[in-house]
C-alpha atoms as a printed R data frame, in Angstrom:
    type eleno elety resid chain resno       x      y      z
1   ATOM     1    CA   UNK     A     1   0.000  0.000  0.000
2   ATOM     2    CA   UNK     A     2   1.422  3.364 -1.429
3   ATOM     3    CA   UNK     A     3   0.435  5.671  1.201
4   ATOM     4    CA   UNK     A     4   1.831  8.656  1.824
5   ATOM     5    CA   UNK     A     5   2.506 13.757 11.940
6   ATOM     6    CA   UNK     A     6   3.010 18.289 13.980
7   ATOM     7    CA   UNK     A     7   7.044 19.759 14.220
8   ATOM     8    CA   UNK     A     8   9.116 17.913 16.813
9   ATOM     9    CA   UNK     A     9   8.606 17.351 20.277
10  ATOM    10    CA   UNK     A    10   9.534 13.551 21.211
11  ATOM    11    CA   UNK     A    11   7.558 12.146 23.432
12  ATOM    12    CA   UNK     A    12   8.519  8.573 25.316
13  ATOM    13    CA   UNK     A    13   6.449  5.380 24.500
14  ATOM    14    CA   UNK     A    14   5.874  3.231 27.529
15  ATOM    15    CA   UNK     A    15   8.760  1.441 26.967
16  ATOM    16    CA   UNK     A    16  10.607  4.597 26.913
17  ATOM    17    CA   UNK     A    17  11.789  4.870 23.443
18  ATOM    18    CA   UNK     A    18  11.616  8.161 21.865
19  ATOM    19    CA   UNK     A    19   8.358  8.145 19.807
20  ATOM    20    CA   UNK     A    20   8.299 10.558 16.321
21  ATOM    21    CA   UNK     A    21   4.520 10.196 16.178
22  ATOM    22    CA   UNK     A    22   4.016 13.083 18.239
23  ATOM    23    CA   UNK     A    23   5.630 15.890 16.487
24  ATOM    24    CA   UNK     A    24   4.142 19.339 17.447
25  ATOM    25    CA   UNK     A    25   3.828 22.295 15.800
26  ATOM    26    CA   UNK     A    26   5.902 25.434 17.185
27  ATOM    27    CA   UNK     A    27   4.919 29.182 16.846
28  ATOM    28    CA   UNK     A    28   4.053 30.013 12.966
29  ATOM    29    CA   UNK     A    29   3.095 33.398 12.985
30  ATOM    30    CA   UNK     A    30   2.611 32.882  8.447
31  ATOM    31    CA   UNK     A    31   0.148 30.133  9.768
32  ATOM    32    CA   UNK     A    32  -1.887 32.417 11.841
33  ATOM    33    CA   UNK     A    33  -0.919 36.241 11.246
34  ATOM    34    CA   UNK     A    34  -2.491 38.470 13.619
35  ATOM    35    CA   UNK     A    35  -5.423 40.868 12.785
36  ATOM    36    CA   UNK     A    36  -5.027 44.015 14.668
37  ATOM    37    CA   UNK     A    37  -5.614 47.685 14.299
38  ATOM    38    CA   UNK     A    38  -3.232 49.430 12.549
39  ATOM    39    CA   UNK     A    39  -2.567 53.076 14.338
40  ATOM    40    CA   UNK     A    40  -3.435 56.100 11.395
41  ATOM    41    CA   UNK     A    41  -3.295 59.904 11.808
42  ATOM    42    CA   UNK     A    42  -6.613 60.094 10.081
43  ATOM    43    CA   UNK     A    43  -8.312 57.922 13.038
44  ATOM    44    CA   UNK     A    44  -8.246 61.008 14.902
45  ATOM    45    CA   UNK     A    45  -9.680 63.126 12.308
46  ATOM    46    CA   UNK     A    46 -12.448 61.182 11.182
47  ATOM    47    CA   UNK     A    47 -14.246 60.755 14.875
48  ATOM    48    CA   UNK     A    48 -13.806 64.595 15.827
49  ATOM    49    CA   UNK     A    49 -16.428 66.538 16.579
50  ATOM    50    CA   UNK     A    50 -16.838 70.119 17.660
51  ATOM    51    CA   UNK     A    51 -17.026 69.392 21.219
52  ATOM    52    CA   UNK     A    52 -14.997 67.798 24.332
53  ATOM    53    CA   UNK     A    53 -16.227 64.664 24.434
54  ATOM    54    CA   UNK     A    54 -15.576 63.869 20.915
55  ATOM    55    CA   UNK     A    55 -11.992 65.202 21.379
56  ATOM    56    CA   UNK     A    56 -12.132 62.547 24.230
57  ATOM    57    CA   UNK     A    57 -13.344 59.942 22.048
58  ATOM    58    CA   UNK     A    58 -10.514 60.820 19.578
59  ATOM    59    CA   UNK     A    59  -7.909 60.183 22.135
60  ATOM    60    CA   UNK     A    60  -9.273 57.216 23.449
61  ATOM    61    CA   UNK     A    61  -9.816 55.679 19.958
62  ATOM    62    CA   UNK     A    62  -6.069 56.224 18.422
63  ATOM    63    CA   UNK     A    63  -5.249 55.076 22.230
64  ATOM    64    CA   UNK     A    64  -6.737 51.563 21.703
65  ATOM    65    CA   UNK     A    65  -4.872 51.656 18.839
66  ATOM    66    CA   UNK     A    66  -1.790 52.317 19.886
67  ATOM    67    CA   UNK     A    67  -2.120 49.634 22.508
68  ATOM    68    CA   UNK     A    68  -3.128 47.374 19.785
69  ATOM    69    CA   UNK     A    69   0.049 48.413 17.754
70  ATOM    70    CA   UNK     A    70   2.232 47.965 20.643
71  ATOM    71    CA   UNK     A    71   0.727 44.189 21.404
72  ATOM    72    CA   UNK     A    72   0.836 43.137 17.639
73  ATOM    73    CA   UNK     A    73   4.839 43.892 17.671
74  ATOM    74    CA   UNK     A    74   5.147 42.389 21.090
75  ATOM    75    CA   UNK     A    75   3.831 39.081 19.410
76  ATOM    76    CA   UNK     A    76   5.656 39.453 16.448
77  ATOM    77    CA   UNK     A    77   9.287 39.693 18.651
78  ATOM    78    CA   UNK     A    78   8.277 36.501 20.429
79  ATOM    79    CA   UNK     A    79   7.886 34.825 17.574
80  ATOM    80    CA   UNK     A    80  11.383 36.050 16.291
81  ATOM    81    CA   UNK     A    81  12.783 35.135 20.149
82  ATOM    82    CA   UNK     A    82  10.854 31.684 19.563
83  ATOM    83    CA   UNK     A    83  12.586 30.615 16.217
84  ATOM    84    CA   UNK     A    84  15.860 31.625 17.376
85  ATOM    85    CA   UNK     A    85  15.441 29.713 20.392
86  ATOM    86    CA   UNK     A    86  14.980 32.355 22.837
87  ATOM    87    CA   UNK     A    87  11.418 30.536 24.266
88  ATOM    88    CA   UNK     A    88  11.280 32.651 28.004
89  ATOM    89    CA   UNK     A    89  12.454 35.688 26.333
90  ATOM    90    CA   UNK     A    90   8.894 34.915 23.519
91  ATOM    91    CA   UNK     A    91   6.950 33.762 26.410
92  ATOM    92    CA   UNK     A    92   7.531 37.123 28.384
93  ATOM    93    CA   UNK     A    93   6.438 39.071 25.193
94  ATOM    94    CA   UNK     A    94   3.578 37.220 24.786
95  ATOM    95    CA   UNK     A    95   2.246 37.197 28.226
96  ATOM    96    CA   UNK     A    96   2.446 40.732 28.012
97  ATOM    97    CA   UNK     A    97   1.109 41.016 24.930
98  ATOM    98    CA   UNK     A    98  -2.071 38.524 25.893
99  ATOM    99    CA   UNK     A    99  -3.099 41.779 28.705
100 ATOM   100    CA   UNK     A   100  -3.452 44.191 25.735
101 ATOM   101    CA   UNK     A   101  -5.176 41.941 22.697
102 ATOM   102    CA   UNK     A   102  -8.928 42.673 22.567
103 ATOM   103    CA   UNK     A   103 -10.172 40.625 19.528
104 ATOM   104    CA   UNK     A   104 -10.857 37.269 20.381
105 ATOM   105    CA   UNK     A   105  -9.303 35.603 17.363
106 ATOM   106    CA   UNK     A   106  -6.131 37.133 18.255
107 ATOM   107    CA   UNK     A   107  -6.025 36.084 21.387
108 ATOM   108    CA   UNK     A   108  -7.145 32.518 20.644
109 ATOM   109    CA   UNK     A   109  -3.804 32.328 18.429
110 ATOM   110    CA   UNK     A   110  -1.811 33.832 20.784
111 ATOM   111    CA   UNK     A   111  -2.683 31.594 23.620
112 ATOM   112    CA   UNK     A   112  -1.595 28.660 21.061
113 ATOM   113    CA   UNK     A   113   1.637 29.395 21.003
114 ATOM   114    CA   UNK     A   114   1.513 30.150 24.711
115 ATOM   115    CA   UNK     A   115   0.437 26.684 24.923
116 ATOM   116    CA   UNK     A   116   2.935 25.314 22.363
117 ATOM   117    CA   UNK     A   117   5.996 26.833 24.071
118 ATOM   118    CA   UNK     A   118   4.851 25.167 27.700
119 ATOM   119    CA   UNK     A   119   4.044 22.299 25.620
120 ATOM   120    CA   UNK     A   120   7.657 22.161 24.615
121 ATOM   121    CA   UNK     A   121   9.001 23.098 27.949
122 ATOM   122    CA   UNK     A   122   6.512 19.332 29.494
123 ATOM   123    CA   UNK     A   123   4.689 22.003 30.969
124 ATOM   124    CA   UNK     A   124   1.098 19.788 30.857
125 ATOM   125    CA   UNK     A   125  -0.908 21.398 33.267
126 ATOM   126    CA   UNK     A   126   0.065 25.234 32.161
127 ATOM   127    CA   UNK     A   127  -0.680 24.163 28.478
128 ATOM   128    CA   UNK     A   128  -3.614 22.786 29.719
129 ATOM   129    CA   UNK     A   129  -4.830 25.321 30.639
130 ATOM   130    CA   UNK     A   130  -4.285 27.684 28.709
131 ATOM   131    CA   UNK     A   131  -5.989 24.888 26.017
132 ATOM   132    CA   UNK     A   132  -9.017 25.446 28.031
133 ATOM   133    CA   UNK     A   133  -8.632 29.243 27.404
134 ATOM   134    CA   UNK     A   134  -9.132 28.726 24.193
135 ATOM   135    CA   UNK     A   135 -12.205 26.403 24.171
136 ATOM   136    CA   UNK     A   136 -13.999 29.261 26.394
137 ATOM   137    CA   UNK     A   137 -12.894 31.848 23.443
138 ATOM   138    CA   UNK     A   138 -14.226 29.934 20.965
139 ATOM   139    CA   UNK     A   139 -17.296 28.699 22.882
140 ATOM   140    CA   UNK     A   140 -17.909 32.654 22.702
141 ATOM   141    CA   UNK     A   141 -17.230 33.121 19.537
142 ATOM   142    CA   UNK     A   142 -19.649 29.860 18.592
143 ATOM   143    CA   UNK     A   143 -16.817 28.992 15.843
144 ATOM   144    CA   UNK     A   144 -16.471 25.410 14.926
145 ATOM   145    CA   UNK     A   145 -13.125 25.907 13.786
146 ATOM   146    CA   UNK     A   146 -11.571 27.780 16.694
147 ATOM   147    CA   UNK     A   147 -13.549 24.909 18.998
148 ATOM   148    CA   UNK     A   148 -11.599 22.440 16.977
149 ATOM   149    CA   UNK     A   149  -8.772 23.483 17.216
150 ATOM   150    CA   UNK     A   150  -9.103 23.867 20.964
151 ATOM   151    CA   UNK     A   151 -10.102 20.360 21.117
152 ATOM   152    CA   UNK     A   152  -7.146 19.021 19.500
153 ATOM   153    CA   UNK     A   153  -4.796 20.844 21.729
154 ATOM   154    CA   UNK     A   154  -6.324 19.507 24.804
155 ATOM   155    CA   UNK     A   155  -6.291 15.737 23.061
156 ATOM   156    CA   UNK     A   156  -2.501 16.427 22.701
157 ATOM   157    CA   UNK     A   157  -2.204 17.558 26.040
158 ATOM   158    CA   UNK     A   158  -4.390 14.307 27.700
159 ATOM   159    CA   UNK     A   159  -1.915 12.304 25.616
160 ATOM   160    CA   UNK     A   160   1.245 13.395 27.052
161 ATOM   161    CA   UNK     A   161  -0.283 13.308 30.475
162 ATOM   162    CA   UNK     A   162  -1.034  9.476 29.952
163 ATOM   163    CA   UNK     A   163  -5.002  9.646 29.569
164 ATOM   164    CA   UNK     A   164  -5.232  8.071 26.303
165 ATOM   165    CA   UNK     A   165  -9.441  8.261 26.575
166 ATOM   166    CA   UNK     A   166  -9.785 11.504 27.633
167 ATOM   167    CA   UNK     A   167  -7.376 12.554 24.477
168 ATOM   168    CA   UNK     A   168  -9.318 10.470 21.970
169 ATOM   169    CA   UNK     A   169 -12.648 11.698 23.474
170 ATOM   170    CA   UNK     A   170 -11.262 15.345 22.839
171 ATOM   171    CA   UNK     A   171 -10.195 14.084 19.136
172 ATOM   172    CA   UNK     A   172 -13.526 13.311 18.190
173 ATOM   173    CA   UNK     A   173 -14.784 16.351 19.759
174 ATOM   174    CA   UNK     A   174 -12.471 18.273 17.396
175 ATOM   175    CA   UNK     A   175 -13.207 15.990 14.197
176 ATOM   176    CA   UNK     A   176 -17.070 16.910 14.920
177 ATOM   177    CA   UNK     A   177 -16.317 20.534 14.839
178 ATOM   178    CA   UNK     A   178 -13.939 20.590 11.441
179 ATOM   179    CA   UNK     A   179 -14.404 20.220  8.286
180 ATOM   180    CA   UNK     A   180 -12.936 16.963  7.125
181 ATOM   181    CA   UNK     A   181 -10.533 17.765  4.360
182 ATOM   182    CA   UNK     A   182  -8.926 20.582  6.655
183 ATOM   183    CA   UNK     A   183  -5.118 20.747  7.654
184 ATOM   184    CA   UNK     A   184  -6.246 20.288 11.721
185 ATOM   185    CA   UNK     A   185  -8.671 17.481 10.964
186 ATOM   186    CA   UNK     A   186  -5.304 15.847  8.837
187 ATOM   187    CA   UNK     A   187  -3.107 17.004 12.250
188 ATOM   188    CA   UNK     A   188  -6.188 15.011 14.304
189 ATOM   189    CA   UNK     A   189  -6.066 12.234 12.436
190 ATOM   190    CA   UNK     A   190  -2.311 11.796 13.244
191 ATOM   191    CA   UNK     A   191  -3.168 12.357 16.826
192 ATOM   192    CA   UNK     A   192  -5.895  9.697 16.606
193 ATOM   193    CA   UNK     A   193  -3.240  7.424 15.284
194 ATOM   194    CA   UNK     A   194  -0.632  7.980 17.553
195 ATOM   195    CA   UNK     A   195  -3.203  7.327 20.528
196 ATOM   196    CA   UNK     A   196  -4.417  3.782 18.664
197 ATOM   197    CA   UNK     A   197  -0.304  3.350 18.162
198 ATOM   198    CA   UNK     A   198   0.121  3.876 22.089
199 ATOM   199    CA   UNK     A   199  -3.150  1.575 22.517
200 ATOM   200    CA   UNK     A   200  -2.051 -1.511 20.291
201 ATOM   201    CA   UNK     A   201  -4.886 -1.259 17.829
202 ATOM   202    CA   UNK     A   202  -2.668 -0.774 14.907
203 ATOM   203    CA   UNK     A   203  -5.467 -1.224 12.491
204 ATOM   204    CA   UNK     A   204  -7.304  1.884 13.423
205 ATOM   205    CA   UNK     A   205  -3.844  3.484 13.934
206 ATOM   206    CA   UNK     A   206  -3.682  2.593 10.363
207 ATOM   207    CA   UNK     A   207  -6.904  3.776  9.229
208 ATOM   208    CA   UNK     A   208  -5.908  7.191 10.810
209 ATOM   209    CA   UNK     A   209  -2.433  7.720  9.131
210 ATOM   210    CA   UNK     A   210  -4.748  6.749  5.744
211 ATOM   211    CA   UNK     A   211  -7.273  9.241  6.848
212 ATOM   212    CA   UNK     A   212  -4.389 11.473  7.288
213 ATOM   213    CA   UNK     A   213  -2.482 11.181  4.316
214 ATOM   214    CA   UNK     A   214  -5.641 11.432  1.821
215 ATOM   215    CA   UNK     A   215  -6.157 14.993  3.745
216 ATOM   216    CA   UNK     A   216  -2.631 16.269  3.374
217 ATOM   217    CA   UNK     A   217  -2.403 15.002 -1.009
218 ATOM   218    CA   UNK     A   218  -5.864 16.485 -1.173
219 ATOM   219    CA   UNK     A   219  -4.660 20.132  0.378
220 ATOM   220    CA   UNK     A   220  -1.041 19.801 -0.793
221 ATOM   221    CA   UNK     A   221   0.532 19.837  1.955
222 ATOM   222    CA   UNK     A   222   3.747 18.382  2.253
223 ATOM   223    CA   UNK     A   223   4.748 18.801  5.915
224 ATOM   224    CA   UNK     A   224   1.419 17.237  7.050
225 ATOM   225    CA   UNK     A   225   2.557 13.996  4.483
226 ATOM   226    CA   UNK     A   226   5.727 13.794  6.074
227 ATOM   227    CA   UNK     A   227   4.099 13.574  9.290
228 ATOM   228    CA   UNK     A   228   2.236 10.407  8.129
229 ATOM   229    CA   UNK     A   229   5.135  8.987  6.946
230 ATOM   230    CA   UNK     A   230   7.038  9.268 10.277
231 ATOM   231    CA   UNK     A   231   3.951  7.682 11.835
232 ATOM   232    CA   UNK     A   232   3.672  4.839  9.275
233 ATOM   233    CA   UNK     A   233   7.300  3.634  9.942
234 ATOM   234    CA   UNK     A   234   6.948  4.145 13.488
235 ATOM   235    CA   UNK     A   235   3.901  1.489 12.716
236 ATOM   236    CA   UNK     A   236   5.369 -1.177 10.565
237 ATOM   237    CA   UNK     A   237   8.308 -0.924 13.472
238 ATOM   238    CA   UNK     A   238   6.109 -1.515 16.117
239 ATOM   239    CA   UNK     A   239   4.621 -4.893 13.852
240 ATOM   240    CA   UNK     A   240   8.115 -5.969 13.212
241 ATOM   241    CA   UNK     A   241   7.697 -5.164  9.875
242 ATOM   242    CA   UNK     A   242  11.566 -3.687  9.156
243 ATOM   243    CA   UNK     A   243  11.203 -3.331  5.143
244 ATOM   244    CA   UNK     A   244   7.994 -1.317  5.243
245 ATOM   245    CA   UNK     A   245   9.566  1.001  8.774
246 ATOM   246    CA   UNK     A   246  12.783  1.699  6.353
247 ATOM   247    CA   UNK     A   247  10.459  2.399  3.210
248 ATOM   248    CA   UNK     A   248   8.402  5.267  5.042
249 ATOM   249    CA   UNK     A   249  11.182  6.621  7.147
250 ATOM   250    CA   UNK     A   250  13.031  7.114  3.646
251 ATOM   251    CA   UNK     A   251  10.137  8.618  2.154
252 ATOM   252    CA   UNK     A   252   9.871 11.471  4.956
253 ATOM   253    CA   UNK     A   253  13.631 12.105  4.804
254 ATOM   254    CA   UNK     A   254  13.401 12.829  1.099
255 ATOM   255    CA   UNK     A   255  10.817 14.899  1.557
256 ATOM   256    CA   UNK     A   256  12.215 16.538  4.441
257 ATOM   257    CA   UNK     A   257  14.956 17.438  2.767
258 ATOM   258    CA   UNK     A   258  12.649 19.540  0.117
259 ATOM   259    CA   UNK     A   259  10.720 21.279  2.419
260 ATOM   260    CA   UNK     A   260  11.560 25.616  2.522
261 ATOM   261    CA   UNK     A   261  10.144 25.977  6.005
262 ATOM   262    CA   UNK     A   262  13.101 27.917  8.216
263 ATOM   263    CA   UNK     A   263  13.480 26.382 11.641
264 ATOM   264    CA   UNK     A   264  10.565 24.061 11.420
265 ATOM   265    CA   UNK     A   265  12.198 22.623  8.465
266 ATOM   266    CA   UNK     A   266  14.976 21.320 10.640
267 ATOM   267    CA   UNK     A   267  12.806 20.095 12.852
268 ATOM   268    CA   UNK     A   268  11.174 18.006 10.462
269 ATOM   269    CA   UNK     A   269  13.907 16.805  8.865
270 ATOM   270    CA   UNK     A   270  15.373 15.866 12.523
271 ATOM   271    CA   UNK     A   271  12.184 13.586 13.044
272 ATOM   272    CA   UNK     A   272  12.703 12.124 10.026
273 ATOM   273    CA   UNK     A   273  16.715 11.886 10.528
274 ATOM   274    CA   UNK     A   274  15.865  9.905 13.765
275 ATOM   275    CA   UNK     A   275  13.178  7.696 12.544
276 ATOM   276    CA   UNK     A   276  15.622  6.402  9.616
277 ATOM   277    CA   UNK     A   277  18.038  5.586 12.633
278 ATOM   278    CA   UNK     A   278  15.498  3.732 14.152
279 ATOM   279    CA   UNK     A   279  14.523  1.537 10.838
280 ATOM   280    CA   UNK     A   280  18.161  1.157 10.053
281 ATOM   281    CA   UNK     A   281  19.350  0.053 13.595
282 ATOM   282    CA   UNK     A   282  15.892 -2.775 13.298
283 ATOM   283    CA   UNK     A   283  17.737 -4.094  9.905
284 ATOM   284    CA   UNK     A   284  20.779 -4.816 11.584
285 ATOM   285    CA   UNK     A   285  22.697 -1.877  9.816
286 ATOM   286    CA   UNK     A   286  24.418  0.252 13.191
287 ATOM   287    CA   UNK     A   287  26.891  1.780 10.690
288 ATOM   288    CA   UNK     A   288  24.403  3.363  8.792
289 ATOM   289    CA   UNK     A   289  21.877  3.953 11.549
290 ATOM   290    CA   UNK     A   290  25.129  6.475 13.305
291 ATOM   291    CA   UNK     A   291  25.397  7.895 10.281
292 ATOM   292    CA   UNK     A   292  21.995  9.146 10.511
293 ATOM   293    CA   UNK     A   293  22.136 10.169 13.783
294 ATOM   294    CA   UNK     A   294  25.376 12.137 13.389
């Protein structure tokens, strides 16, 4: 079968090997750019009136959006602190940031990569909640996508606290509320496999990275393929199937090795580095898996 996981944070199987089926995705501010109010001279002019309280409402007006100006750049520095591995100097600018961000949908993305960087840190129970944050947002908002979204992070959280149920019970929850040729239902489906994966029921962990795969060629997109790749030959490893581990883990290195993405690219192509160890090292060839890992 010809089928073609989120960037890297390993997690440890119960038998303590490093997993690659639970790569996460860090920061993207392309991915979700931030929609906030711009700070313009003409603001001012356009709301004044001939009285006081207009001048008032003038000031307070290009004051919002100064405040708004000032957050958007504070988020936009964290992001630059995040990618070049500066994550408590992003985190700071981001907290702040979070006090001064009025629309909801920027604060729902902020709050993700809150949530990402204390995911990355094993911070459960702060990405947790903050997860949670987000649910309430987009309960507010009544937006199936933003709910989604909110549901996977918490299944990803459940999963690296150990409750398996709980994260495939917030998996459907997030499948019911996306569309199901989007990029987070193909990122669900991963999750969904991973969970079967740590469960034993490779079939439906199959199914999933299927599921998966089908989503990522119909949306073109590559990193989301390479994810299901790392996850197939983390699979066929699991069944003792060595051939079939080596095939996929080759597949996502070559692809890996195509992919323009900055810092996540690295990532990726480390998951996929470490995952053609792993085959290798199965097949009896050490040189070759050291190579890989060097």
């Amino acid at each position: 079968m010809g089928f073609s996981m989120f960037s890297i944070c390993f997690r440890r199987t119960g038998s303590h090997q490093l997993s690659a089926t639970a790569l996460l995705s860090s920061p993207d501010g392309s991915r979700h750019p931030l929609d906030l109010y711009e700070f313009a001279e003409e603001d001012c002019h356009n709301t004044r009136r001939n009285n006081s309280s207009s001048l008032w409402d003038c000031l307070m007006g290009c004051g919002h959006k100064v405040d708004q100006t000032l957050a958007r750049r504070r988020v936009e520095q964290g992001l630059r602190l995040y990618n070049q591995h500066k994550q408590q100097a992003a985190v700071t600018k981001w907290r702040s940031a979070l006090k001064r961000i009025r629309k909801r949908s920027d604060k729902f993305i902020l709050l993700g990569y809150l949530y990402q960087a204390y995911m990355d840190w094993g911070k459960y129970r702060e990405s947790m909640e903050l997860a949670h944050r987000q649910l309430n947002l987009a309960e507010e908002a009544d937006s199936p996508n933003l709910r989604a979204e909110a549901y996977l992070n918490l299944a990803r959280t459940h999963e690296r606290m150990g409750g398996l149920e709980r994260a495939l019970a917030c998996a459907r929850h997030s499948l019911y509320n996306e569309c199901d040729q989007c990029r987070t239902a193909g990122l669900v489906q991963i999750t969904v496999a991973s969970l079967h994966l740590e469960l034993a029921v490779f079939y439906k962990a199959l199914q999933a990275f299927q599921q998966a795969h089908a989503i990522a060629h119909r949306i073109q997109d590559p990193a989301l393929e390479l994810q299901v790749y790392v996850g197939l030959s983390e699979l066929f490893g699991r069944l003792q199937d060595a051939d079939k581990a080596a095939r996929y883990a080759s597949k996502a290195y070559d692809l890996s090795r195509n992919l323009e993405m900055g810092d996540l690219n690295s990532r990726y192509h480390r998951a996929a580095l470490l995952q053609m160890a792993t085959a290798l090292r199965k097949q009896g060839e050490l040189g070759d898996a050291h190579d890989y890992c060097s």
